[in-house]
C-alpha positions as CSV (number, residue, x, y, z in Angstrom):
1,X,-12.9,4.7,43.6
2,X,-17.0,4.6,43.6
3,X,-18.1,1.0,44.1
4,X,-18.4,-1.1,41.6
5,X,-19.5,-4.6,40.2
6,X,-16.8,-7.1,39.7
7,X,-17.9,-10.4,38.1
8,X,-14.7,-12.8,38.6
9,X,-14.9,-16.3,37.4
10,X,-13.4,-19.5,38.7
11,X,-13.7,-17.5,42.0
12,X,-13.5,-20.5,44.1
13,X,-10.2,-21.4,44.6
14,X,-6.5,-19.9,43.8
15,X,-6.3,-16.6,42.1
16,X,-9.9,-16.2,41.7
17,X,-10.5,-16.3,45.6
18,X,-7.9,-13.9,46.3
19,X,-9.0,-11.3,43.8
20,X,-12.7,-11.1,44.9
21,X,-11.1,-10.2,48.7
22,X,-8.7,-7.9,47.1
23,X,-11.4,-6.0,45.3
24,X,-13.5,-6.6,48.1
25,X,-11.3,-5.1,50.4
26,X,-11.4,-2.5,48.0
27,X,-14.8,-1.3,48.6
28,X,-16.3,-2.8,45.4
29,X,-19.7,-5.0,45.1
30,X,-18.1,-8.8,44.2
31,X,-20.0,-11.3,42.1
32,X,-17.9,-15.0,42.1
33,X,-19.0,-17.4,40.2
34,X,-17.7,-21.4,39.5
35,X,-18.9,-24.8,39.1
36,X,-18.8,-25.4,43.1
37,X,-21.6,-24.2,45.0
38,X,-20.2,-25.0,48.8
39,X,-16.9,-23.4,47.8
40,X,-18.7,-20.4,46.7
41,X,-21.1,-19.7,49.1
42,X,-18.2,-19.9,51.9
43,X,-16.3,-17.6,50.3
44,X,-19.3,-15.0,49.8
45,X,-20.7,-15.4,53.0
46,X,-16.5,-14.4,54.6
47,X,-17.1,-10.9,52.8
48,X,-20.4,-10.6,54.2
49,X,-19.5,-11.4,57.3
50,X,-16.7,-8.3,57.2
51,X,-19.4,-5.8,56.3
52,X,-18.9,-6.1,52.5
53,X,-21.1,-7.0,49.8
54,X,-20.8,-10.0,47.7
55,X,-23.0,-12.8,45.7
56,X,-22.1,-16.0,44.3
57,X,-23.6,-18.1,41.4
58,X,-23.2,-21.1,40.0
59,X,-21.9,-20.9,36.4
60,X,-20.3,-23.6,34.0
61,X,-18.6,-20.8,31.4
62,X,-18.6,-23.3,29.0
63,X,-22.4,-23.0,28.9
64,X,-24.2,-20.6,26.6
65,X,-27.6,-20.7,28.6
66,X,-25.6,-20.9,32.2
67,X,-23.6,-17.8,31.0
68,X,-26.5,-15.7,29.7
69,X,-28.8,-16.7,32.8
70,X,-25.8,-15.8,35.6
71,X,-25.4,-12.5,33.3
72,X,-29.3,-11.8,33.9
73,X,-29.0,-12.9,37.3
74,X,-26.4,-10.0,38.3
75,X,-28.1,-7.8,36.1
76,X,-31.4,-8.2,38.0
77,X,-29.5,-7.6,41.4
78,X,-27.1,-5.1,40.8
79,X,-28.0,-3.1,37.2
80,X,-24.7,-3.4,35.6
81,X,-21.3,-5.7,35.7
82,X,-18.7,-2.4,35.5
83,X,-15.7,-5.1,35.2
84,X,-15.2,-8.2,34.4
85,X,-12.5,-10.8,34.9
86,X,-12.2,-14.1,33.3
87,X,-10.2,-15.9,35.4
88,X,-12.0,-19.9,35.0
89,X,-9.1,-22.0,33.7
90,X,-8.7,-25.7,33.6
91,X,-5.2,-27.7,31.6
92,X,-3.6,-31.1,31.4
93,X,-0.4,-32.1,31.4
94,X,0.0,-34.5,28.6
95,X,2.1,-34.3,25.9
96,X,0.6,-33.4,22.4
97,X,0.2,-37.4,21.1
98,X,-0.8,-38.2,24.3
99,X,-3.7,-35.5,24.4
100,X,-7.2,-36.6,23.4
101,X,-9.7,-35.5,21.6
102,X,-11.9,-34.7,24.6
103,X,-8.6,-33.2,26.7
104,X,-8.5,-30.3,23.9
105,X,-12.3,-29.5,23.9
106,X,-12.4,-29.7,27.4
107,X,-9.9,-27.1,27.9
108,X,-11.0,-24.7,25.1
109,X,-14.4,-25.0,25.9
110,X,-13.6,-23.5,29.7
111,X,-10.2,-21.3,29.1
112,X,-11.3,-19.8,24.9
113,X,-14.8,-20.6,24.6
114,X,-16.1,-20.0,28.5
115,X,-13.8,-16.2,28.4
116,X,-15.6,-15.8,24.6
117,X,-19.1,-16.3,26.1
118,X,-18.4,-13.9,29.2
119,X,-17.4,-11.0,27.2
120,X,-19.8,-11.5,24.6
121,X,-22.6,-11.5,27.6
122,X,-21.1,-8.1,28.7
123,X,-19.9,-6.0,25.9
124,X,-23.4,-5.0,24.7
125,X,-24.2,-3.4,28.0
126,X,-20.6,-1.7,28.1
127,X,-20.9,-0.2,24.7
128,X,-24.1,1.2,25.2
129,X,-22.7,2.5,29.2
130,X,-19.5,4.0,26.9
131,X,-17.2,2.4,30.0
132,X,-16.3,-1.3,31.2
133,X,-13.0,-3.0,32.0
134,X,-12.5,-6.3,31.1
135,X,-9.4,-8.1,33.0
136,X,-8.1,-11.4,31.2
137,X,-6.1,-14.0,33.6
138,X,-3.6,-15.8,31.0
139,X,-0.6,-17.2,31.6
140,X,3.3,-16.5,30.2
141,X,2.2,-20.1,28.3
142,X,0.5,-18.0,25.8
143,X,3.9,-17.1,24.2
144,X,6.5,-19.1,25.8
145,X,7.1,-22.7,24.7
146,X,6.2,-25.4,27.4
147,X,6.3,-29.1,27.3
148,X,3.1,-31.3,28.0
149,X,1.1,-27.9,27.7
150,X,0.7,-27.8,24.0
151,X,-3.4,-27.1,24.4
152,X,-3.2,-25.1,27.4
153,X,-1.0,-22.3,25.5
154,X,-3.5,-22.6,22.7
155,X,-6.6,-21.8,24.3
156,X,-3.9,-18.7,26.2
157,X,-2.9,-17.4,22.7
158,X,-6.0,-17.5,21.5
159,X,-7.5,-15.3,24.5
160,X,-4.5,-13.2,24.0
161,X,-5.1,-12.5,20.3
162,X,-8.8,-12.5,20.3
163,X,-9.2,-10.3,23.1
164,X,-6.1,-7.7,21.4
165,X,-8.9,-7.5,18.8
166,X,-11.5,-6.7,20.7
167,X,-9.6,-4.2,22.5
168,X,-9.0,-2.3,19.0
169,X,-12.8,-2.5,18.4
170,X,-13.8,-1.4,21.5
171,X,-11.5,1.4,22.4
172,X,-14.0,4.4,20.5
173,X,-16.5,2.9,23.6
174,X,-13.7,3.7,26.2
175,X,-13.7,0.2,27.3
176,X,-10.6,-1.0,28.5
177,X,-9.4,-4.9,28.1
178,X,-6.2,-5.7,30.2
179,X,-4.3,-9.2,30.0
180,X,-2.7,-10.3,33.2
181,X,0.1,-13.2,32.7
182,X,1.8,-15.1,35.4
183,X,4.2,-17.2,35.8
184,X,4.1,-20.1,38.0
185,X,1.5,-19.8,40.5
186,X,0.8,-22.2,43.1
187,X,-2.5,-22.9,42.8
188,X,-4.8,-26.3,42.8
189,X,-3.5,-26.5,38.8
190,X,0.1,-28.1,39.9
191,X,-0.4,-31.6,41.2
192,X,0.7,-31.6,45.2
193,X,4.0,-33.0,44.3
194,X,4.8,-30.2,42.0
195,X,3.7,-27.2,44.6
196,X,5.6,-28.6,47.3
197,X,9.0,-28.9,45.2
198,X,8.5,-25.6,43.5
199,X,6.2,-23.0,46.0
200,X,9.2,-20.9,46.8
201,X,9.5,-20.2,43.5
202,X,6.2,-19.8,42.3
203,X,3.7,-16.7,42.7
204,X,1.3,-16.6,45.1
205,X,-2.6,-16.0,44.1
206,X,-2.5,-13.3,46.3
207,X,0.2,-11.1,44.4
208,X,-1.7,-11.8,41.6
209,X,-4.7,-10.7,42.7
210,X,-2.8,-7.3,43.8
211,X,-1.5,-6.8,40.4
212,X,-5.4,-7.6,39.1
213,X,-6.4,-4.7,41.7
214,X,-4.1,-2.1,40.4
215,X,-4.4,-2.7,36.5
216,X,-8.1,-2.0,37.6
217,X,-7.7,1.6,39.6
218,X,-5.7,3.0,37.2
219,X,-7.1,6.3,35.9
220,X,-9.4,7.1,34.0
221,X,-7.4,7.7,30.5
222,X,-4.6,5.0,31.4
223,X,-5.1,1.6,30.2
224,X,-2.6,-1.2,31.3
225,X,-3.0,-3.4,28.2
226,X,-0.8,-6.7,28.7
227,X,1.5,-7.1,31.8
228,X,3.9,-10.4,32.3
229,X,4.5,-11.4,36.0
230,X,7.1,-14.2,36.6
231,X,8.5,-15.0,39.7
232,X,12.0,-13.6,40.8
233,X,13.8,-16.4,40.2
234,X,12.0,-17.0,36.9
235,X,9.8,-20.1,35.3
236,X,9.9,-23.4,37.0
């Protein structure tokens, strides 16, 4: 594949660090961006320092201006985004009458609203290119029924069916929108207690980055539109 310019957010940690070295590895030009500066500019500066070219900003998704400024800011270096990837995702385990007020607009604001603002930064450009990929990181939670995670599914199924729209509106502009949804993956999103119980039965980031990379380099006329990944043994 030519090289091109993968946004990924929530690149810091977890899946979102191991999908900008997979497309890295890759040969494409990585953008990661998050709310932690240190973590970012570590991880930018270990593709650099293997011969590859990468840039990290600081972006709160849930931000209007900090979206539209990072989306400028690529734009400026680079001239296009040819792919993004929403991957920033926050949840809390609480039941539902446990769950506050400011537990559900925390989470939707980051996992519905930050996704809504990305896209909505991007698509313009895309339409008017004719091309674009957008990759969506959910979770099996946006269909499958989950204790203490009533919010968490939520903002998933709303990605899910908001962005199955915008796939049917955006198809004429060969655009593609792909939904990735894991399992269980051990990431920083499991208390400690929980990833040590359940790791060898969880995914790692890295398979899920791999799965991100090849819904990405399919060809040119296929699109991958939803794909479920659980672990062998299944959900936790």
């Amino acid at each position: 594949m030519s090289e091109k310019v993968i946004w990924i957010t929530g690149a810091s940690t977890g899946i979102g660090r191991e999908m900008c070295m997979e497309f890295s590895k890759a040969g494409h030009i990585i953008v990661a961006t998050a709310r932690r500066k240190s973590r970012l500019v570590s991880l930018a500066s270990e593709i650099k320092f293997a011969g590859r070219e990468a840039s990290a900003f600081v972006c709160n998704v849930a931000s209007e201006r900090s979206v539209q400024i990072t989306t400028k800011r690529i734009r400026e270096k680079y001239g296009k985004i040819d792919c993004l990837v929403n991957n920033a995702g926050v949840t809390v385990f609480k039941s539902f009458t446990d769950t506050k007020v400011y537990d559900f607009d925390y989470v939707m604001s980051i996992n519905l609203r930050g996704a809504f603002l990305c896209m909505k930064s991007v698509i313009p450009q895309m339409i008017k290119n004719k091309r674009g990929h957008i990759i969506n990181i959910l979770s099996v939670a946006a269909n499958t029924v989950y204790e203490s995670s009533s919010v968490y599914s939520a903002s998933k199924a709303g990605l899910l069916a908001m962005t199955n729209s915008l796939r049917e509106e955006t198809r004429r502009f060969n655009i593609k929108i792909s939904n990735i949804l894991p399992g269980a993956t051990d990431t920083a999103m499991w208390d400690s207690k929980t990833r040590q119980k359940y790791k060898n039965r969880m995914l790692s980031p890295a398979e899920v980055a791999h799965i991100a990379l090849e819904v990405y380099q399919q060809p040119k006329k296929v699109l991958i539109e939803d794909i479920y990944i659980r672990p062998v043994k299944g959900d936790i």
